[in-house]
N, C-alpha and C positions, 0 to 999 in steps of 0.2 A: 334342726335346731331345738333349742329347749321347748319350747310350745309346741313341736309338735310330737317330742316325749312328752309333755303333761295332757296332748289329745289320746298319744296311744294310751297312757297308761289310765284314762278315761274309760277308753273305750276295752280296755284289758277285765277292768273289773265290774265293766258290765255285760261285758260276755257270759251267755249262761253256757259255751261249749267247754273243753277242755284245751290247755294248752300246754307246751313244754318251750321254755324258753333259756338260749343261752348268751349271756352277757356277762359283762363284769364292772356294770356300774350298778353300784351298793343299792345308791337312791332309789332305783328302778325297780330295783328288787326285790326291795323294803316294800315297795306299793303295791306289785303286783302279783307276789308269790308266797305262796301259803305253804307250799312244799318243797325241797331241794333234795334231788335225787344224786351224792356222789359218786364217782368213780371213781376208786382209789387202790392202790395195787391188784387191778384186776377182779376187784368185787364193787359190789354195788352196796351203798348205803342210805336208808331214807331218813331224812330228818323231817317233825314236822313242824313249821312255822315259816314264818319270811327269814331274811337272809340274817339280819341281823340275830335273830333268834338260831338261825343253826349254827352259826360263829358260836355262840350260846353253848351248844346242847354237843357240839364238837371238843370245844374245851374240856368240857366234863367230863366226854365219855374217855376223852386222854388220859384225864388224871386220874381217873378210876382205873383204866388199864395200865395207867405206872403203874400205881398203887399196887395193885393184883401183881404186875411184874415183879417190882420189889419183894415182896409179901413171899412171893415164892420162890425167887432167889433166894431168898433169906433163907427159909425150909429148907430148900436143898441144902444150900453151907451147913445149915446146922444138924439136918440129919447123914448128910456126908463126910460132917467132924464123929457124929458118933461111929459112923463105921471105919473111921481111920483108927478110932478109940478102943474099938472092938478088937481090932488085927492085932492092934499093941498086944493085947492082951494075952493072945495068942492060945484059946480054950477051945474047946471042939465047941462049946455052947456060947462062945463069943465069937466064932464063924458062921453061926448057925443064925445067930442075931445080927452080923455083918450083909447077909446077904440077904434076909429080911427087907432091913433097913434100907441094902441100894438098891430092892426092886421099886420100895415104896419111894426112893427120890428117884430113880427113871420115868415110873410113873408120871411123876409130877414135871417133870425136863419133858417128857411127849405131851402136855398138854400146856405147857411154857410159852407163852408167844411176846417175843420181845415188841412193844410200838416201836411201829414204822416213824423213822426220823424223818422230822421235816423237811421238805420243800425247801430246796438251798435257793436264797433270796441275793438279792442283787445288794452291793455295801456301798451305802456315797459317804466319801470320807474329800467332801470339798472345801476345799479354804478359797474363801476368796480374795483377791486384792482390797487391802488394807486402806481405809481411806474414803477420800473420794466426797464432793461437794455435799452440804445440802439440799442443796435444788439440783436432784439427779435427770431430769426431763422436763422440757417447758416447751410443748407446743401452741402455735394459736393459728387460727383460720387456716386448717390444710383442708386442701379439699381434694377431691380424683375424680375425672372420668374416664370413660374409655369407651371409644364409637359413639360421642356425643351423648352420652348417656351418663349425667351424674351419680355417682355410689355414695359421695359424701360431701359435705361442704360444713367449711364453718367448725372444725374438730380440732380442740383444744383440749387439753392436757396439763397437767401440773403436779407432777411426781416428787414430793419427797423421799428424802436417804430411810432406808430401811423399812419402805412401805410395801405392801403386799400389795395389787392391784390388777384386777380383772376387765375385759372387754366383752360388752354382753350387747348382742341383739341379731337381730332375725340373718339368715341365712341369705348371704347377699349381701351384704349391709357392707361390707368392706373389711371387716375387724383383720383377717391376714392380709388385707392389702395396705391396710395402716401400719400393721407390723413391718411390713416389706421398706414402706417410705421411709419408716424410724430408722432401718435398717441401712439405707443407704441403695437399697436392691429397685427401688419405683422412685421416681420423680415426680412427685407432690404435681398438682396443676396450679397451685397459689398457696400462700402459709409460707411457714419455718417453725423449725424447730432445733434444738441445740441441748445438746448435753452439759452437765458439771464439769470440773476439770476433777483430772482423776478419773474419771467414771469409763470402765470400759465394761463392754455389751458383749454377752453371748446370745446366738439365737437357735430356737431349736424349733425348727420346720417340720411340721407335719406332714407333708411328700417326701422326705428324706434327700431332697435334691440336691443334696450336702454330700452322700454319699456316691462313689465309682462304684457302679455295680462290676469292673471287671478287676477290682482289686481284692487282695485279701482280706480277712480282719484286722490282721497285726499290718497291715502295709497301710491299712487305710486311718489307722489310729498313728502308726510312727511317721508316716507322710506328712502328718497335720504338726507332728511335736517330733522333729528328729534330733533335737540335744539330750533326750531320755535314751536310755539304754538300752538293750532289749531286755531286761532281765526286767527293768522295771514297767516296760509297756508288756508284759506278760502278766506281771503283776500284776497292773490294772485290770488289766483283761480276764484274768481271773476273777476280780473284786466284781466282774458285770457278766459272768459265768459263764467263760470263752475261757475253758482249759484244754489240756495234750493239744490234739488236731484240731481241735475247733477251730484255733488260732489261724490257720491254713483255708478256712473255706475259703469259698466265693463271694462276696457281698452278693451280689444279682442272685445266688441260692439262698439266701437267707429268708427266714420267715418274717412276716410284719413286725412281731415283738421281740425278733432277735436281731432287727436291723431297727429299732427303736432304742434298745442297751448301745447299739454301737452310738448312735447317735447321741446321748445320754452320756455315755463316758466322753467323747470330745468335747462336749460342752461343760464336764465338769473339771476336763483335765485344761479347760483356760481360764479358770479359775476368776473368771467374770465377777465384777461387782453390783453389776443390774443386768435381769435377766430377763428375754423375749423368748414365752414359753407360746408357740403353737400349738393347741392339743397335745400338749405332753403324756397323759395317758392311755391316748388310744394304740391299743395294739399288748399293751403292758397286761398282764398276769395278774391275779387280787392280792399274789404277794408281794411284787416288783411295786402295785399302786400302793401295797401300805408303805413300802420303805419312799418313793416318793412323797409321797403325805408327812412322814415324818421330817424328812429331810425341809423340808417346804415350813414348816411351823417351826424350823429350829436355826436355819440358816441366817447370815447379816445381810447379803445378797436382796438385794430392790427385785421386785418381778411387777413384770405387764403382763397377763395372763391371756388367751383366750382359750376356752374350754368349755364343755357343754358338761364338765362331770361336776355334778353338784356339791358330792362331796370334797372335792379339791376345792371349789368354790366357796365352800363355807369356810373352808381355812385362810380364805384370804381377808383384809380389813378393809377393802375398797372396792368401790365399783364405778363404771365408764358404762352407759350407755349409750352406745353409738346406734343416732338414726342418720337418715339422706338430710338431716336440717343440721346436723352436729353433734355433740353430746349433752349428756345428764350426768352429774355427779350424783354418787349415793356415799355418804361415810361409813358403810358397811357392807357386810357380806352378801350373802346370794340371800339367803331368808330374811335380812334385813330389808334389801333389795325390794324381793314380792313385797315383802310387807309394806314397805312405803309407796311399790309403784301402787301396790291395791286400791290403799287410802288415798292417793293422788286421783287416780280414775274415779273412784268413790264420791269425791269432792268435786272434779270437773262433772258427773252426771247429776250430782245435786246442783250443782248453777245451771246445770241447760234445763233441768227439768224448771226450774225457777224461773230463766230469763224464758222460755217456751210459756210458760202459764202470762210472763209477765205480757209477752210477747201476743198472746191470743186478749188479754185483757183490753191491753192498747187498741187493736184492732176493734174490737168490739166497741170500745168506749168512742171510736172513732166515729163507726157505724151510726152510734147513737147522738152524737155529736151531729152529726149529718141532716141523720134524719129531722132529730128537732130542730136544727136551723131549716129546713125544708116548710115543715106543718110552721112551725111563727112565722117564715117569710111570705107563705100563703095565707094566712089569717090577718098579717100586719096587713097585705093589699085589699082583703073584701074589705077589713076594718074601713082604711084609709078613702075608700070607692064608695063605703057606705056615708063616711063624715063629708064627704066631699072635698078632700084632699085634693089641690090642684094637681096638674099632670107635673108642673117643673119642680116640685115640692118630693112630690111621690119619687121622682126621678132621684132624688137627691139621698131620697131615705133609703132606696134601692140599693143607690152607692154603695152608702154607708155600714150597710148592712152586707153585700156582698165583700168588703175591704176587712169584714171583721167577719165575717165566715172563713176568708183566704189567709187572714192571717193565726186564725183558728185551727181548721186544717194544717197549715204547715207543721204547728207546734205538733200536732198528732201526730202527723208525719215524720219527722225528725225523732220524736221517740219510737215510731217503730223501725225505720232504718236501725239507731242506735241499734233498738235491741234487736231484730234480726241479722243484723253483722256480729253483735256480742257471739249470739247462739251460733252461727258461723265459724266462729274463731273456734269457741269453745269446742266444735266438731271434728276441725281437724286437730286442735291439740290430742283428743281422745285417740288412744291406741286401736291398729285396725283389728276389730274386732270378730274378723273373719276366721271360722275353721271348719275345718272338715267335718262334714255330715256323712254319716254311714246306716245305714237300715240294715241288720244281718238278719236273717230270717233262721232265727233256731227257736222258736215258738215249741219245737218239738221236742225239745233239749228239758230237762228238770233236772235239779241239781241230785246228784247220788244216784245218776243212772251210769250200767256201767259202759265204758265205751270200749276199754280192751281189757284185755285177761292175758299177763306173760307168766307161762311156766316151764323152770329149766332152759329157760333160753339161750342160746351162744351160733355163734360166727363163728367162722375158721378162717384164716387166709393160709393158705399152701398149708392145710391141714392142721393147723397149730392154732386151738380155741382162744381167741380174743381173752377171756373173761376167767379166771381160774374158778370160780364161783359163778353159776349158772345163773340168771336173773330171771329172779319170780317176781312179779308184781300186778297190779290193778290201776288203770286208771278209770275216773269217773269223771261226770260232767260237774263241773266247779271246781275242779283239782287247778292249780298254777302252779305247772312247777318248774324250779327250776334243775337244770342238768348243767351238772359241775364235776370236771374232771381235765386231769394235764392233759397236754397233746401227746395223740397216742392213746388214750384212755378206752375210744370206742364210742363217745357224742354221738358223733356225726353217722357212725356205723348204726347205731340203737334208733336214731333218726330216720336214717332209710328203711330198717325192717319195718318202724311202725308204721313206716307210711306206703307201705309194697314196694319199694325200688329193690330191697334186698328180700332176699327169702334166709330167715335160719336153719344153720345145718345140725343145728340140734332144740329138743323142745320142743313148746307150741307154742304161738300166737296167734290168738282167738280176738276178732273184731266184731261189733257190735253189727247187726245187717244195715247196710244203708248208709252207715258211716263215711263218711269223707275229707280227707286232710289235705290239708295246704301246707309246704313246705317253703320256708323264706331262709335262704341262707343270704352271708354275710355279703356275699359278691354279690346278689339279686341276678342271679345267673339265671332266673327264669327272662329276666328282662334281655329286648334284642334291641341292640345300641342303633340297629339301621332300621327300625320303624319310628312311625310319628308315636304320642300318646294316643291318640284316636285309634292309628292302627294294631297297635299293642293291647287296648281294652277287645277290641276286635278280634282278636287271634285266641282272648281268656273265655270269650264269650261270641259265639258269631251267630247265637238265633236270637239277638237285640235287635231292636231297629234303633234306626241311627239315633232318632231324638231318646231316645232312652242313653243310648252311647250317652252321648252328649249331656244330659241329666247329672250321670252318677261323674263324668268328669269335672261339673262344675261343681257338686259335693265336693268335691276333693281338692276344690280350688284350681283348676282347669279351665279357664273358660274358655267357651265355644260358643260362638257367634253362629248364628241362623238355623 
């Protein structure tokens, strides 16, 4: 969930080791990477800055290489008009300067290199149903459980026509399964809710479970819409870059982000008025996420979001925080959001901190209340024993004096009840403030030490070099970089050499002695589905003893009992 990207990315830049990271969420990257390593037609290129900055320093270097393309184009036409000029001519010293002239624009044609065309992007060209109420959604009290165990309660809603609207809170919490109930897919445990008239709903599920993995592309998009044609569900499929044979695969072959377009297109091809977007861009490309981004700030289309991508987040005008009590409305985006939940926490520890002082004061004030009813009710009896105060006299002042002690005390009492239930309340309202503890031990680590040295580097597979341009680089400790490139590029390959699973078949790579890398890929395929946590830390590490075990999994938010 988002908290525990803003623990990694905590913990990212207080790491003094090096690391190489590969995602495509912007926010992430922005925070924690200082370098972006590409891979682009089989060369490598280093940019230095975070992500937004190599977006930056990439534009440039394009337009500067038009520019020089142009630039030299132009040369050539112009000095290849004079040697068409020269022939006219038709002089032994006007051939002589003709051939001059084409060595000097060959020349410049072998050192000519046209830029590589972009990255063909995905085109949403969606209309949607025309229309449709103002009050496009109106939930109240739905609640869910499942195995007796509450996810939510108390979750209400109220979506106006052409609102943008996100569902945000901790992992668990329900957010796809309130999608599901909207949907018609789960039955609610209590509540209702009811759409506008007019108002019809597209939804896009993040499991793809929308999709036949034994269908084709074109069977599985004309199956859903068979009054299209095929010329124009080609077309589509095209617009979501499923051209020739593509059209023909397998859905079940498909990769995460090419069975995310398929899903993607049927949802645009039903031209919905309010949309249920599940993690829409996971799996998606950083060109596919901009053309969604734009599509998303441009469209008439209502949306219920949920998504951990911040930047999608920030394009929306609402917010829904769903906890196990209900929701919280925010009239703003995701940075609005922090900002206000901050100020909210901010304001609830300023009253506990308040009602706690008030709370210890009452206490004390009680004490002393006590006490000095104690010493006067001892001093009023030697008094009374010294005047000679009868015994049924003394008896009566005794009363007296204890009915206004009792009813002293209560008053003390009742204000500190009051205020220790105040502070109560105010604790659970306070968000759980629980996170991950880490202790990494690179004490040995100082930034600008180096850790690897690649020179000339390349893989082959079945003898044919990955990389047409050999990869020389350095990394050092405080380097974050990122590594960006299509599928197919050689990531995952550059991955493995650095970390010894691969050896290259040409160059060197030179590692620092004593060096040691952790590899986390996207699957966590180091993790094994049939052990517990316990036995899994066990298996990373097996000369801990148990309490130690047991330590670093409550760090992690694991708890382990005895």
């Amino acid at each position: 969930d988002i908290t525990a990207c803003e623990w990694l990315e905590k913990f990212l830049t207080e790491y003094k080791g090096a690391y190489i990271v590969i995602s495509h969420d912007r926010y992430f990257l922005d925070k924690v990477t200082n370098t972006t390593f590409e891979m682009e037609n089989k060369t490598l290129h280093e940019y230095k800055g975070n992500y937004t900055r190599y977006l930056e320093l990439k534009a440039e270097a394009r337009e500067a290489q038009q520019r020089v393309y142009d630039r030299t184009v132009k040369e050539i036409n112009r000095i290849e008009g004079i040697v068409e000029q020269q022939k006219r001519w038709g002089q032994e010293h006007n051939f002589i300067t003709a051939a001059s002239k084409q060595k000097q624009a060959d020349r410049l044609k072998e050192t000519l290199e046209r830029p590589e065309d972009l990255p063909e992007a995905i085109k949403f060209s969606f209309r949607a149903k025309e229309g449709g109420a103002n009050d496009v959604l109106i939930a109240k009290a739905l609640s869910k459980s499942f195995d007796g165990v509450t996810v939510f309660q108390n979750a209400e809603l109220d979506i106006k026509r052409n609102t943008t609207t996100f569902i945000l809170g901790e992992n668990g919490c329900g957010k796809t399964t309130l999608l599901k109930i909207l949907m018609g897919q789960y039955q609610s445990d209590s509540g209702e809710y009811k759409y506008g008239n007019n108002i019809q709903c597209g939804y896009y599920d993040q499991a793809q479970t929308d999709l036949d993995p034994s269908k084709t592309v074109i069977d599985e998009v004309w199956d859903k819409y068979p009054r299209m044609t095929q010329t124009e569900v080609r077309s589509a499929l095209a617009q979501f870059l499923f051209k020739g044979e593509d059209v023909f695969k397998n859905v079940g072959k498909l990769s995460g982000g090419e069975k995310a377009r398929v899903s993607l297109l049927k949802l645009m091809l039903g031209k919905a008025n309010m949309l249920l977007l599940d993690e829409p861009t996971n799996h998606l490309d950083d060109v596919s996420r901009g053309k969604l981004y734009r599509f998303i700030t441009s469209t008439s289309s209502g949306m219920l979001v949920v998504s951990h991508d911040r930047i999608l987040l920030n394009l929306l005008s609402s917010t829904y925080e769903l906890t196990s009590k209900g929701v919280i409305y925010y009239a703003g985006n995701y940075d609005f959001y922090k900002e206000q939940k901050e100020l909210a926490v901010q304001a609830l520890q300023a009253r506990l901190e308040e009602n706690g002082k008030q709370l210890q004061k009452a206490r004390r004030q009680a004490r002393e209340v006590m006490e000095r009813q104690q010493k006067h009710d001892v001093r009023g009896k030697k008094q009374n024993i010294k005047s000679g105060v009868g015994k049924m006299a003394m008896n009566t002042f005794k009363d007296q004096a204890e009915k206004s002690s009792v009813r002293l005390n209560n008053v003390h009492t009742d204000k500190i009840h009051s205020l220790a239930k105040s502070v109560t309340d105010i604790r659970s309202e306070l968000p759980d403030m629980k996170t991950m503890r880490l202790d990494f031990n690179s004490s040995s680590l100082h930034i600008g030490k180096v850790l690897v040295t690649a020179k000339n580097l390349n893989y082959a597979y079945q003898s044919e070099e990955l990389w047409k341009s050999p990869l020389s680089f350095v990394i050092q400790s405080g380097d974050r970089i990122h590594l960006k490139g299509a599928n197919g590029s050689g990531k995952t390959t550059l991955l493995k050499l650095l970390t010894g699973t691969l050896s290259p078949t040409a160059g060197e790579l030179t590692r620092m002695d004593g060096l040691t890398c952790v590899y986390l890929d996207q699957e966590y395929s180091i993790i094994h589905d049939d052990l517990s946590v316990f036995e899994q830390l066990f298996s990373f590490n097996n000369k801990l003893y148990d309490h130690e075990l047991k330590t670093i999994l409550n760090r992690f938010l694991f708890p382990v009992s005895g």
